[in-house]
C-alpha positions as CSV (number, residue, x, y, z in Angstrom):
1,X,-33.8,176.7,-21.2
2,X,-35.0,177.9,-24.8
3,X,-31.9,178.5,-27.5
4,X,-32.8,181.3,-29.3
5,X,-30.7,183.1,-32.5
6,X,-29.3,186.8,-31.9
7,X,-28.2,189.1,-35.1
8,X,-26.5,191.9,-35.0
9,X,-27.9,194.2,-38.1
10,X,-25.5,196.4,-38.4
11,X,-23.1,194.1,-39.3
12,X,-24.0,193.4,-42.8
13,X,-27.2,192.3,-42.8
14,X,-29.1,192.9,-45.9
15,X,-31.9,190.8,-47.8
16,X,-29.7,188.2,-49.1
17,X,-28.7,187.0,-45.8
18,X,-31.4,188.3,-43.4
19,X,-33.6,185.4,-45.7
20,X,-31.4,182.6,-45.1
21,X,-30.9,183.3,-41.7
22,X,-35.0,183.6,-41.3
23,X,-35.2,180.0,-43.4
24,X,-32.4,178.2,-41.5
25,X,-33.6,179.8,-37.6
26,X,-36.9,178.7,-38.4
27,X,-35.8,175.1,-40.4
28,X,-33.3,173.7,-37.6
29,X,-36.1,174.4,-34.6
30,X,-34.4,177.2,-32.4
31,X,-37.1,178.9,-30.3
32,X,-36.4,182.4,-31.1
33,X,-34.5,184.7,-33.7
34,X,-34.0,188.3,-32.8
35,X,-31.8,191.2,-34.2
36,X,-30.2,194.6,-32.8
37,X,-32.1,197.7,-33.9
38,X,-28.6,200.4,-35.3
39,X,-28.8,202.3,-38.2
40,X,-24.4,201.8,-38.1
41,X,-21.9,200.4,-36.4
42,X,-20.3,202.3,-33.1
43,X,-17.2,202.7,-35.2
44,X,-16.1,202.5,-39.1
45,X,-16.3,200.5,-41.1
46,X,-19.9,201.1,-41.9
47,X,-21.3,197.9,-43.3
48,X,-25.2,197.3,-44.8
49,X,-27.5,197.7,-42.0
50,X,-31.0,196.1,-43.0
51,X,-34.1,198.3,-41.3
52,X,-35.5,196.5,-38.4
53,X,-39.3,196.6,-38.7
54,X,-39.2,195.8,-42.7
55,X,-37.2,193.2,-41.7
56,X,-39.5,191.7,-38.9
57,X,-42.1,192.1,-41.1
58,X,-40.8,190.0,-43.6
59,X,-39.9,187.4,-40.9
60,X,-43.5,187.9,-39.8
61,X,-45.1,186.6,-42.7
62,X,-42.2,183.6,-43.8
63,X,-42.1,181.6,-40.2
64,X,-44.7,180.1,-38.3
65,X,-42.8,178.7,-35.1
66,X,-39.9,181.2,-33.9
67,X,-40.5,183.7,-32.0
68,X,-39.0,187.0,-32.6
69,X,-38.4,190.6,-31.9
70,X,-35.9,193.5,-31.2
71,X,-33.0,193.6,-28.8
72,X,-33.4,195.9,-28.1
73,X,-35.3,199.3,-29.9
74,X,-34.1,202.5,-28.7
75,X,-36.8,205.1,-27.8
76,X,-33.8,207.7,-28.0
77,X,-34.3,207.5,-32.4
78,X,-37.5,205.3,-32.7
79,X,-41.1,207.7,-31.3
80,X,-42.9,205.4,-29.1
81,X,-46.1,205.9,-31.0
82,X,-44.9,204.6,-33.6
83,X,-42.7,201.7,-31.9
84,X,-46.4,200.9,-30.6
85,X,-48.2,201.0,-34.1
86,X,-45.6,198.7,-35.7
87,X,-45.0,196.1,-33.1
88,X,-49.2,196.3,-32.9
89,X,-49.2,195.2,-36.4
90,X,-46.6,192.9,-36.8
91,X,-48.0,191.1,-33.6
92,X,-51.2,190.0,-35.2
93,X,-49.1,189.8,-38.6
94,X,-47.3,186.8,-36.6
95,X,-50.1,185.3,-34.2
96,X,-48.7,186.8,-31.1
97,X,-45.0,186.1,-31.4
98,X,-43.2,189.1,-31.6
99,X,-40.8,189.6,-28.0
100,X,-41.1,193.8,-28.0
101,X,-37.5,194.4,-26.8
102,X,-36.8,198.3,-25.9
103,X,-33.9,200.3,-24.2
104,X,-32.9,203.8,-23.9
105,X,-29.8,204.1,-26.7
106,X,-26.6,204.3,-26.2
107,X,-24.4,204.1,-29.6
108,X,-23.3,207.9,-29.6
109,X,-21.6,207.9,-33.5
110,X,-25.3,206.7,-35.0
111,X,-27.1,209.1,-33.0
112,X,-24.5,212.1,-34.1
113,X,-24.8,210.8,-37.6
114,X,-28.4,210.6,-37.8
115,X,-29.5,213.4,-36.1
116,X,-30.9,212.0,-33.1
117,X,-30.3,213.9,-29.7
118,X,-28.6,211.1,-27.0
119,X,-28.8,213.5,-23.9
120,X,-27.1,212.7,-20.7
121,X,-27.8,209.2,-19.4
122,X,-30.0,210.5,-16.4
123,X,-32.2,212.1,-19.3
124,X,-31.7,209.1,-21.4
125,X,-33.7,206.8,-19.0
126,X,-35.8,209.5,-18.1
127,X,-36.8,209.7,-21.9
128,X,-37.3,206.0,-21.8
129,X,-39.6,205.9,-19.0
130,X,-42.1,208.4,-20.7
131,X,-41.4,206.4,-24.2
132,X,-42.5,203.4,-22.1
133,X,-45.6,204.7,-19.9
134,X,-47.1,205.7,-23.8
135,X,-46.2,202.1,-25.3
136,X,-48.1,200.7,-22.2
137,X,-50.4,203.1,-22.3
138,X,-51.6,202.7,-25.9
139,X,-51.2,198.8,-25.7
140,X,-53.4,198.5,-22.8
141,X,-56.1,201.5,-22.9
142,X,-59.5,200.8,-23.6
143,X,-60.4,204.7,-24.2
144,X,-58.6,207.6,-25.8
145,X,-54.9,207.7,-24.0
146,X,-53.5,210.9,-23.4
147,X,-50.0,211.3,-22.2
148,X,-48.1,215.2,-21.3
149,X,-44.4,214.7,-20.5
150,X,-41.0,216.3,-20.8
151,X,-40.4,214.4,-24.2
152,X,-43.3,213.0,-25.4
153,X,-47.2,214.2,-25.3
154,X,-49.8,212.8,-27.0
155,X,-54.0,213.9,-26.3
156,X,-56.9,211.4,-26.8
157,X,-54.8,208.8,-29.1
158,X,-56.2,205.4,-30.1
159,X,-54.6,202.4,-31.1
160,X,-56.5,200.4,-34.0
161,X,-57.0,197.8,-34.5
162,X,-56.8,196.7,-31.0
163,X,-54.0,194.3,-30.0
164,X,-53.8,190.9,-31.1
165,X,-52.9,189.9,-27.4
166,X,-54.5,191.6,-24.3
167,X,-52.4,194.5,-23.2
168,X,-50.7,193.8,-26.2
169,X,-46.9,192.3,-27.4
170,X,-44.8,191.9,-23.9
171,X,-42.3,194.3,-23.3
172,X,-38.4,193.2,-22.9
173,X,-35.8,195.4,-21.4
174,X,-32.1,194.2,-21.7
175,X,-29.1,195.7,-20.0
176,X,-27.2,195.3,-17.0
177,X,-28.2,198.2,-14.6
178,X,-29.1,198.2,-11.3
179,X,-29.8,202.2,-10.7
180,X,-31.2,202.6,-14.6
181,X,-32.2,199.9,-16.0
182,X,-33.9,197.3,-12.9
183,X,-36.6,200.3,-12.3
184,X,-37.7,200.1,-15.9
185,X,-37.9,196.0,-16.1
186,X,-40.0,196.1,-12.8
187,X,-42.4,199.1,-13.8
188,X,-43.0,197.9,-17.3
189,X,-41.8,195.0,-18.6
190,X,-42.4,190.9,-18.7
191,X,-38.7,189.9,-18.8
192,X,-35.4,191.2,-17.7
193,X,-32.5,190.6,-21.0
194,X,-29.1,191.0,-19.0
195,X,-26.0,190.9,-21.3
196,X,-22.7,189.6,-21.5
197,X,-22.5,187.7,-17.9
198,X,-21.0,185.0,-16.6
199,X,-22.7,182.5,-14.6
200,X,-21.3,183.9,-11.5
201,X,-22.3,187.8,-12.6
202,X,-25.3,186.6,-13.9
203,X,-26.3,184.7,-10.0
204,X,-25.2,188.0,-8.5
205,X,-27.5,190.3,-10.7
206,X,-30.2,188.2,-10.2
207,X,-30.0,188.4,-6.6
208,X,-30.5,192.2,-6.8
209,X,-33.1,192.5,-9.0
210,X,-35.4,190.0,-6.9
211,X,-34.4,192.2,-4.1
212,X,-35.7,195.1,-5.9
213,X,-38.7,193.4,-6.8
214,X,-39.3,192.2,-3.5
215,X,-39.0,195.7,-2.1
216,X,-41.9,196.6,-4.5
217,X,-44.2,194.2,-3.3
218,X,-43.8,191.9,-6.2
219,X,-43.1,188.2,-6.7
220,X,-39.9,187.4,-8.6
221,X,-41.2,185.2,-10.8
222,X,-43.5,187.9,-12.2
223,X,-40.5,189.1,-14.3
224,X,-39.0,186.6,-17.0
225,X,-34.8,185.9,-17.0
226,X,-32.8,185.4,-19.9
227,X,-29.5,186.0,-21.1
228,X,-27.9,188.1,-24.3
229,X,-24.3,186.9,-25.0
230,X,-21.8,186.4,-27.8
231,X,-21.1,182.8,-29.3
232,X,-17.6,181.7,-31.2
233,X,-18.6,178.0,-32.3
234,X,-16.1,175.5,-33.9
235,X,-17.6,172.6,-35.5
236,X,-13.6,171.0,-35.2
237,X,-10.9,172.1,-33.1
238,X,-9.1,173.5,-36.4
239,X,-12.9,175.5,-36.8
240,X,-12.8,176.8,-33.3
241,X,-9.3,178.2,-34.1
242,X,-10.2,179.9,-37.2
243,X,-13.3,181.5,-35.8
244,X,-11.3,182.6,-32.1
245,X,-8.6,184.5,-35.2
246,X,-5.8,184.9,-32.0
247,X,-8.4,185.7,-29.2
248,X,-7.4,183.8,-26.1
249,X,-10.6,181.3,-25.2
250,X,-10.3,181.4,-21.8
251,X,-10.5,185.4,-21.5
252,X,-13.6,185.5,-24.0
253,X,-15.1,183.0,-21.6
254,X,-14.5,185.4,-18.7
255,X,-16.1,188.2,-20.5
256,X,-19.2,185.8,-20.7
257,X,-19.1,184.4,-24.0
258,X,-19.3,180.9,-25.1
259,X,-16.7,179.8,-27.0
260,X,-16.0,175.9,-27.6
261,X,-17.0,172.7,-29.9
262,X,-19.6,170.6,-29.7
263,X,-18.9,169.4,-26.0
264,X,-17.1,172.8,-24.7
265,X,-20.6,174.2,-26.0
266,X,-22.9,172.4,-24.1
267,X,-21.0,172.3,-21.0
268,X,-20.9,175.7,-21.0
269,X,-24.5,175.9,-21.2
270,X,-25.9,173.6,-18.9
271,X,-24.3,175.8,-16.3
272,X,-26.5,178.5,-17.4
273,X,-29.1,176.5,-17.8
274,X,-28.9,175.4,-13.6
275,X,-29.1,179.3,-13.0
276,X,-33.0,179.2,-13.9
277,X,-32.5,181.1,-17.3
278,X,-35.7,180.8,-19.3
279,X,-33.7,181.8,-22.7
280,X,-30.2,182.5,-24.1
281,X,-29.7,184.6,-26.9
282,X,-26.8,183.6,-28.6
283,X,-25.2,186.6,-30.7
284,X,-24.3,185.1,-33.9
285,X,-21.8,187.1,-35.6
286,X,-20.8,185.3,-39.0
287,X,-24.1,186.3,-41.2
288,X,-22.8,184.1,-44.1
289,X,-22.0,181.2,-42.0
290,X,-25.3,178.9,-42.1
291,X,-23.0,175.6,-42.1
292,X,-22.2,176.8,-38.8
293,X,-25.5,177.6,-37.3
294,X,-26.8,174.4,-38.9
295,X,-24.4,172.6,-36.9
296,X,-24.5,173.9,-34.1
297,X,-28.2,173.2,-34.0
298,X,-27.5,169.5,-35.1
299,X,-25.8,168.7,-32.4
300,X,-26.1,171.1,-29.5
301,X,-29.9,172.3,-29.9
302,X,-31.4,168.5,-29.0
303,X,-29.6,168.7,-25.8
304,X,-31.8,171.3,-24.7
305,X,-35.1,170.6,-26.2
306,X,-37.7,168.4,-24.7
């Protein structure tokens, strides 16, 4: 199971950090470093909220191992042409390592703020099922690709230069949705992202998708598994107490999180690791808090590594 780096940008990421957090990710030999795509938070304060492709960009051209991406890029604010032009680019900026994570929206405060229409969750999805048939489209197509929808219509479009990968960057879809969301992973994408489980939620899930999949005629393993969830690490136990601030470990653990030291850590994820994950995503919170990550890769990372 790969240990990958999630960062929520919202939550005061700007260049200062957001170049650290590249340098140590890329230094201490996590596989992946990804970041949420929000222009704010879903509720004041409002903190500094770096731009996601300038920032990708940057990572881009500063790493050579990680791999890296969104998770996810709403279509409901972010036109898929354009979504496919930058993740195009940044794709051959990188060699091929760029993960193109994508959902449907959901933070209703940025989209009011912004300007950006949310619509009903039944349009939502319906939204980003065009927004994804015109990704695909232009990432696979070798002729002019024409696309008329409800949403989004484009006539005789090219993408150039062609992708640095056949078919292009693969497509991620995160969320936990059985009626929305599965439909999407099994259409369009390489790997299902579910959030916030448990082991036991996480088994149970899994089960239904591969029912779904199987009910489509498709293998299971045609469709990649990994995991999006929070991480509160102590490198003590007085650490671990400072970073939980009051929360009650044992009820963060039953939301899904992992929460622990060093040992609680790894214990928690070798039970994840049993499931058949191919990745976790750990959310890392703290964006000033390198000593942290550091450690936590010192002693937990070579646990999991071959």
């Amino acid at each position: 199971m790969k240990l990958s780096i999630m960062i929520e940008g919202q939550n005061g990421l700007n260049w200062r950090n957001w170049k650290k957090i590249v340098q140590t990710v890329e230094d201490c030999g996590f596989y992946g470093l990804y970041r949420s795509d929000h222009f704010t938070n879903a509720s004041l304060p409002d903190k500094d909220s770096l731009e996601l492709w300038v920032s990708l960009t940057y990572l881009a051209i500063s790493t050579k191992k990680i791999i890296f991406g969104p998770l996810v890029s709403p279509i409901s604010f972010r036109n898929p042409v354009f979504t496919a032009r930058m993740a195009n680019a940044v794709d051959e900026l990188s060699e091929g390592r760029i993960k193109l994570g994508l959902g449907a929206g959901w933070q209703e405060r940025e989209h009011h703020n912004y300007g950006f229409e949310l619509l009903s969750l039944e349009q939502r999805f319906l939204r980003f099922e065009e927004g994804l048939k015109v990704i695909s489209g232009l990432f696979s197509s070798n002729e002019p690709f024409s696309f008329s929808g409800e949403y989004f219509t484009i006539s005789d479009a090219v993408l150039l230069p062609k992708p640095y990968r056949p078919n292009g960057p693969e497509i991620l879809i995160g969320g936990n949705g059985e009626k929305y969301t599965f439909p999407k992973v099994i259409s369009s994408a390489k790997e299902w992202n579910a959030i916030f489980l448990t082991p036991e939620k996480w088994v149970s899930l899994n089960e239904k998708l591969d029912q779904q999949l199987q009910e489509r005629g498709r293998n299971t393993n045609e469709v990649r598994r990994s995991l999006m969830t929070n991480l509160t690490y102590g490198k003590s136990e007085s650490d671990l107490i400072k970073k939980l601030n009051g929360k009650d470990q044992a009820e963060l653990k039953r939301k899904g999180i992992i929460t622990g030291t060093t040992s609680q850590v790894i214990d928690q994820l070798h039970q994840y690791k049993e499931l058949g994950l191919a990745e976790i995503m750990l959310q890392w919170i703290d964006l000033e808090d390198m000593d942290g990550l550091i450690h936590f890769a010192g002693n937990v990372l070579p646990k999991f590594q071959q």
